[in-house]
N, C-alpha and C positions, 0 to 999 in steps of 0.2 A: 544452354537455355533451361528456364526454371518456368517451373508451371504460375509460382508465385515468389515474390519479395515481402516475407513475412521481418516486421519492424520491432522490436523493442526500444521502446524510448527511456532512458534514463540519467540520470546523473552522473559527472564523474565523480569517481572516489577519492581524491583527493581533492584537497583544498590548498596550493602553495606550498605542497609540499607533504602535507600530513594528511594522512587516512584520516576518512572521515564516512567509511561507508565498506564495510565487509562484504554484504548480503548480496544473495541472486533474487531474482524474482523466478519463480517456479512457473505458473501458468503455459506460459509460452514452450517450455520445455516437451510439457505434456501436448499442445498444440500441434506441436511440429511431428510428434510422432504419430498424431492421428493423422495427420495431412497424410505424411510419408507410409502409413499401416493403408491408406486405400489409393495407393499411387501416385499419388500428388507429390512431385518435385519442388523444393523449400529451397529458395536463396534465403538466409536467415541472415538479418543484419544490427547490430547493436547501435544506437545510435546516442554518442554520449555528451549531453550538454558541459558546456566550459564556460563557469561564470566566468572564467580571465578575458575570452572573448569579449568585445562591443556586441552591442544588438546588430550592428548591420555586417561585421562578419561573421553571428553565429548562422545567418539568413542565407547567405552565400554559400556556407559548407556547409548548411544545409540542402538545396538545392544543387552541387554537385554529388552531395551523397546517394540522392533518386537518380541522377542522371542516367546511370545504368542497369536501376532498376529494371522488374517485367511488369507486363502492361498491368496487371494486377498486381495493387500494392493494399499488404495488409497491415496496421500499425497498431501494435498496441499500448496503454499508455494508462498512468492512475491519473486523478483530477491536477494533482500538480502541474503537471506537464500540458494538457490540455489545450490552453489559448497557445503556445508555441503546435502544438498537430493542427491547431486550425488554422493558425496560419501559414504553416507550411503547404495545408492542404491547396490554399490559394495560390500558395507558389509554385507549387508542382504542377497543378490544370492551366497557371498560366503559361510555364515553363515546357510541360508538356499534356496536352489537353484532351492525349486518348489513353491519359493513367486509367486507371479505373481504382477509386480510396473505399478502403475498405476500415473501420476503425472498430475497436474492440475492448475490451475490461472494463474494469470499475468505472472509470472515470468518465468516458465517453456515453456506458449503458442508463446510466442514472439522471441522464440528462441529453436523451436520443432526439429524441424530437425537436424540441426547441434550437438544439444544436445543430441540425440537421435543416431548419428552418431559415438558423440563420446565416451558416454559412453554405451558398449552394453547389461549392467544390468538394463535398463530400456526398460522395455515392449510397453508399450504405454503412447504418452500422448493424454489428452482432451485438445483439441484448444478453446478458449472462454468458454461461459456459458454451464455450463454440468449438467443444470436441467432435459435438457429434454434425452440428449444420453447418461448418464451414468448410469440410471435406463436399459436401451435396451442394454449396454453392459454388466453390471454384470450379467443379466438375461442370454444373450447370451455365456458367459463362464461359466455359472453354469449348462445352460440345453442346449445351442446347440441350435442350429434351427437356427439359425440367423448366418450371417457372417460377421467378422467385415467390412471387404471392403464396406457392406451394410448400416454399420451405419456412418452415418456424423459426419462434426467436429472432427473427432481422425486420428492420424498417428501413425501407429504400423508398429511390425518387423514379418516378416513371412517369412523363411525358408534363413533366413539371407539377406532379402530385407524389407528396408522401406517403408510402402508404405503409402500415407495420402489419406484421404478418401476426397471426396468434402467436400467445410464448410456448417456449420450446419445455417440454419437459425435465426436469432435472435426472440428472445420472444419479440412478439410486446406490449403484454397487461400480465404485470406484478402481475396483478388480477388474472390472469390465472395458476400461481404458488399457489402451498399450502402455511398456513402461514409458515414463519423459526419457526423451531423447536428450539424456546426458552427454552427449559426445559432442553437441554445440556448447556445452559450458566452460567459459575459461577461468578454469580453476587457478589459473596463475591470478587471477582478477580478483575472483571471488575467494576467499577462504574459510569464509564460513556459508557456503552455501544453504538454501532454504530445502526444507522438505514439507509436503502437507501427505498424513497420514490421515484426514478427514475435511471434508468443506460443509462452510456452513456454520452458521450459529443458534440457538433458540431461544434467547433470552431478551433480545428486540429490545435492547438499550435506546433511549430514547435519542439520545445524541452522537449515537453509532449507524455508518451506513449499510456495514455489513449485515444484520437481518433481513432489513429491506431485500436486499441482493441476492440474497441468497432465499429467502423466501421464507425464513427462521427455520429451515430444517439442516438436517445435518445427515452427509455420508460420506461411508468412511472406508479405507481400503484395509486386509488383510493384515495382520503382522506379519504372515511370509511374505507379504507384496512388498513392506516396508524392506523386509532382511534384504531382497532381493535389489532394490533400489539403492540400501547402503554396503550391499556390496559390491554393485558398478560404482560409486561413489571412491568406494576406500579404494578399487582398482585405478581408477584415475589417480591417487593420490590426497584424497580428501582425508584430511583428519578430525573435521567439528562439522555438525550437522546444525540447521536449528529449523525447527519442528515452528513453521510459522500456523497450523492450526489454531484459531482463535478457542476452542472450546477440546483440547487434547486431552484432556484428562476428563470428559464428559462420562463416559463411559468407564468403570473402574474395571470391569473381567477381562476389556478388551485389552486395558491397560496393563495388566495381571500378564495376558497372554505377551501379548508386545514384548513388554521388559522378558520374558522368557526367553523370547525369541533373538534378543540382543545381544543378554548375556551371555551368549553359547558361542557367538561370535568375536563377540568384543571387537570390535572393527575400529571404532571412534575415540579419540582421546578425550574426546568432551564434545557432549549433547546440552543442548538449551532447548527449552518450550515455554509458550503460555503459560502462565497460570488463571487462575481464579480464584480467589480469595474465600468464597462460597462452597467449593468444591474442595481442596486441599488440606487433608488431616493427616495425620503420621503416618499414618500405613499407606496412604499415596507418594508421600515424600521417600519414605524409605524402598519403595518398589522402582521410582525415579533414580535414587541414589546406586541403588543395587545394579541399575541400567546404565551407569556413567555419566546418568544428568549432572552436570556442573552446577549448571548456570536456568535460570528463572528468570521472565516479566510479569510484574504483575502491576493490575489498573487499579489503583488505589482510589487515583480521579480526584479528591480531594480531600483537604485535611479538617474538612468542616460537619458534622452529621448535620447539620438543615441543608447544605448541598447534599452530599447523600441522601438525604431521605427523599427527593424529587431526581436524581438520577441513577443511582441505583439502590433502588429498596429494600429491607434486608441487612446491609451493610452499616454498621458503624466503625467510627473510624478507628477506636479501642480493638475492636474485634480484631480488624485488620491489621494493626501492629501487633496483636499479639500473635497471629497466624504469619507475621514477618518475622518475627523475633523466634518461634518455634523452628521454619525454613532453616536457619540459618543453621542451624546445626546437622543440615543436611547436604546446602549448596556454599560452592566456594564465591559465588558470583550472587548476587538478588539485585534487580533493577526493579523499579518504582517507577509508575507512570502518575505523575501529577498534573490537572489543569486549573486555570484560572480564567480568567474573564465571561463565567455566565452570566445572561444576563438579570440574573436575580439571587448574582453570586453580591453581596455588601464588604465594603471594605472590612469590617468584622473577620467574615469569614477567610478571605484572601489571606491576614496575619495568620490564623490558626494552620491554613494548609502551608504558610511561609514557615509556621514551627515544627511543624511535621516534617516537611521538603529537609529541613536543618538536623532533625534528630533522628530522620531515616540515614542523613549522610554522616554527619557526624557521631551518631552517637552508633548506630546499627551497622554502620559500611558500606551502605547501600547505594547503586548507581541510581542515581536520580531523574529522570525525565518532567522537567518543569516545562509545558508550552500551552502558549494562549487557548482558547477553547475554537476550533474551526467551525464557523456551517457546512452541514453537507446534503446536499439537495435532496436527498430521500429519506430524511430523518424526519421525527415527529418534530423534534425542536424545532428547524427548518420551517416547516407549516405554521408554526403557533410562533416565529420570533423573524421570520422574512422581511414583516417588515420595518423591523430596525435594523437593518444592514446598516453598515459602516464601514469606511475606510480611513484608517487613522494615516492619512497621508503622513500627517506632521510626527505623528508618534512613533511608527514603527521605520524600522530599518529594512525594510521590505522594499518601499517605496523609493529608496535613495540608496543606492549604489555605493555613496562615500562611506555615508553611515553605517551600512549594513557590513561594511569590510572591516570597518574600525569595531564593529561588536563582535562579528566573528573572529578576530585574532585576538582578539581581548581574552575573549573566551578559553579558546586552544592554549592561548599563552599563561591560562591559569589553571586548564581543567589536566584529568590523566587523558593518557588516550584511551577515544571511547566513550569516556564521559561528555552526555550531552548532543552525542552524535544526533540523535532525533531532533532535537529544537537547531541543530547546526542544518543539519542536510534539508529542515523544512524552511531553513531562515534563506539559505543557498539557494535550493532552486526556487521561490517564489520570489527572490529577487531578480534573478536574473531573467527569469519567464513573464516578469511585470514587466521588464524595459524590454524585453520583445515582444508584446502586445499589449500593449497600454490601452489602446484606444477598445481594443477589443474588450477587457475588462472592465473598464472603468466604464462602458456604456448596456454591461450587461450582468449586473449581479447575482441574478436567479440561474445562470449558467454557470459560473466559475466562484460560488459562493466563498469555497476555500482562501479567496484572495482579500477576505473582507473578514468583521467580525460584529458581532452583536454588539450592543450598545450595554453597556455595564456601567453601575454606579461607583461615581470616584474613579474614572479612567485615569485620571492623570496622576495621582495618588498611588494607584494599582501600578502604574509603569514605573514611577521613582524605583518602588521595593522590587519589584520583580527583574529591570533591568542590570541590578547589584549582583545580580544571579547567572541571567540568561540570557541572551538575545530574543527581541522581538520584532 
């Protein structure tokens, strides 16, 4: 017997055969060892979606998956996955109705209340980071003494009222967490597992959720924390790390010390991190290089300067190729993130980022990440573009199962591997998570915005050229 049935919900890795997804999610790693740092016993369980399934046998193994669950279940989960934890949520209280749902990360904190509102099989959720209140809540439903309204950061349901507690303060010194409990990760699974050496971002992109989420601030753990973390990592057998910090190289002395602290070790055959096209000059790149960094992403966002000048300021798209074109003589690897469809994105510009997208791959080597542009409920764009939601039933391959299988082996059957894997694994799971809750979606767009998209000129136009490329 477990104190709790802590959940990860994610994807599988494959697709028919072919990888299509390396990465761990970290969070929950650190999770489970606070749980476990103040006594709290963790059934930890991965729960991994199969688009081959139908929707009504993903629902069934679903529901025997809880079956042996403890009465407290905690799930964590990003906005993709979402309308599938809601509805499983239903199935589990029908299933069994003295679960007690507990829901937690990005996906679910961004959109508490309303989702809380509406489905009334979910108990509580944790708002942001839930190192430090979710140990004081399972404590507090197991023995009492404590009341929720008392603990920070959560909104729960009591006596058929919602009520959210103040928010929780953010962990300033990331040091001050136990290390993640590495020893739940299956390294046979993951191969290039995730690392965060800082949380956090400060630059509040308008059409990014992470600021919001985190509050625009940023902290950060140790370079000896980091050493210490990749050498339980290289003991299991890991040989590539990726540093999913959005803002890693914010800091340059910290960064200085870090790569110090690496190269003494040399543990990793190859490291990958963020980048930032803003931040990223030679003597960053070569302090990177000197560390074993391989491999680099970076958000280009678009191939157009009147898109850039309204999503990221500062940035032209010259500048940026030329801080691409500079990398390269540092990293063996540069990914490129590109999107399309804003909605004050003109057919105009979409060619220009389609030339770019063409002479980042072809002409520079570069992995290219081309996908639609998402809403996401905590973004400024969100507030100022909600309401032209859409849903291109007829357009995308999201909506149609036939479709969406004939784009994605299209894809695989012309891309390398690896290439694309982002616009694959976002095409993958919001198709198969639309035909397990359709209704739930489609009668709730301010909740699962992700499944919809802004209204943009020349849509149909826009998909000819981009479908030549991508899936959508």
């Amino acid at each position: 017997m477990s104190d709790i049935t802590l959940i990860n919900i994610t994807s599988k890795n494959t697709y028919d055969g072919k990888i299509v997804n390396r990465l761990s999610t970290i969070g929950i790693y650190s999770l489970i060892a606070c749980l476990e740092d103040s006594g709290i016993s963790v059934d930890f369980r991965e729960y991994f979606l199969d688009f081959e399934k139908s929707s009504s046998e993903e629902m069934v193994t679903a529901v025997k998956f809880f079956k042996n669950s403890e009465k407290i279940i905690g799930i964590g989960c990003h906005s993709i996955h979402l309308p599938f934890v809601a509805r499983v949520a239903q199935e589990i209280k029908k299933a069994f109705p003295d679960k007690f749902i507990i829901l937690g990360g990005v996906g679910p904190s961004i959109v508490a209340r309303p989702l809380m509102e509406l489905i009334k099989d979910i108990d509580l959720i944790v708002i942001g980071e839930a190192e430090v209140n979710l140990p004081q809540l399972v404590k507090a439903l197991i023995y009492g003494g404590k009341k929720l309204s008392d603990i920070k950061g959560i909104i729960f349901r009591e006596d058929d009222k919602i009520i959210a507690a103040p928010p929780i303060e953010r962990v300033n010194d990331l040091d001050d967490l136990p290390m993640p409990a590495y020893k739940y990760l299956d390294v046979g699974l993951y191969k290039q597992p995730m690392v965060m050496s800082a949380r956090g971002c400060p630059f509040g992109c308008p059409f990014c959720s992470l600021g919001a989420y985190w509050n625009r601030k940023v902290s950060y753990r140790s370079p000896e924390r980091i050493q210490k973390e990749l050498q339980t990592l290289s003991g299991m057998g890991v040989k590539r790390v990726f540093f999913a910090d959005p803002c890693f190289m914010l800091n340059k002395e910290r960064l200085i010390g870090f790569a110090d602290v690496v190269k003494k070790d040399a543990l990793m055959e190859e490291l990958k991190t963020y980048g930032r096209l803003d931040l990223v000059d030679r003597e960053t790149c070569q302090i990177l290089a000197d560390a074993n960094f391989k491999a680099i992403f970076y958000g280009l966002e678009s191939g157009s300067d009147s898109v850039l000048r309204q999503i990221k300021r500062g940035i032209r798209v010259q500048d940026g190729l030329e801080t691409i074109r500079m990398t390269k003589k540092y990293f063996t690897r540069i990914e490129v993130s590109l999107m399309w469809g804003f909605p004050f994105e003109t057919l105009g510009d979409l060619k220009k980022t389609i030339d770019i997208h063409n002479y980042l791959k072809d002409e520079l080597g570069c992995v290219v990440q081309l996908t639609w542009f998402q809403p996401f409920a905590n973004t400024r764009y969100f507030q100022e573009y909600k309401n032209i939601l859409m849903k291109p039933e007829s357009l995308s391959g999201i909506y149609d199962r036939r479709i969406g299988r004939e784009q994605i082996h299209s894809t695989l059957d012309r891309a390398k591997e690896y290439d694309y894997t982002i616009s694959l694994r976002s095409m993958i799971g919001h198709s198969h998570v639309y035909s397990l809750a359709k209704e739930l979606i489609d009668s709730n767009p301010c909740i699962f915005p992700d499944f919809y998209r802004y209204k943009t000129p020349d849509l149909d136009k826009k998909l000819d050229i981009v479908n030549k490329i991508v899936p959508n």
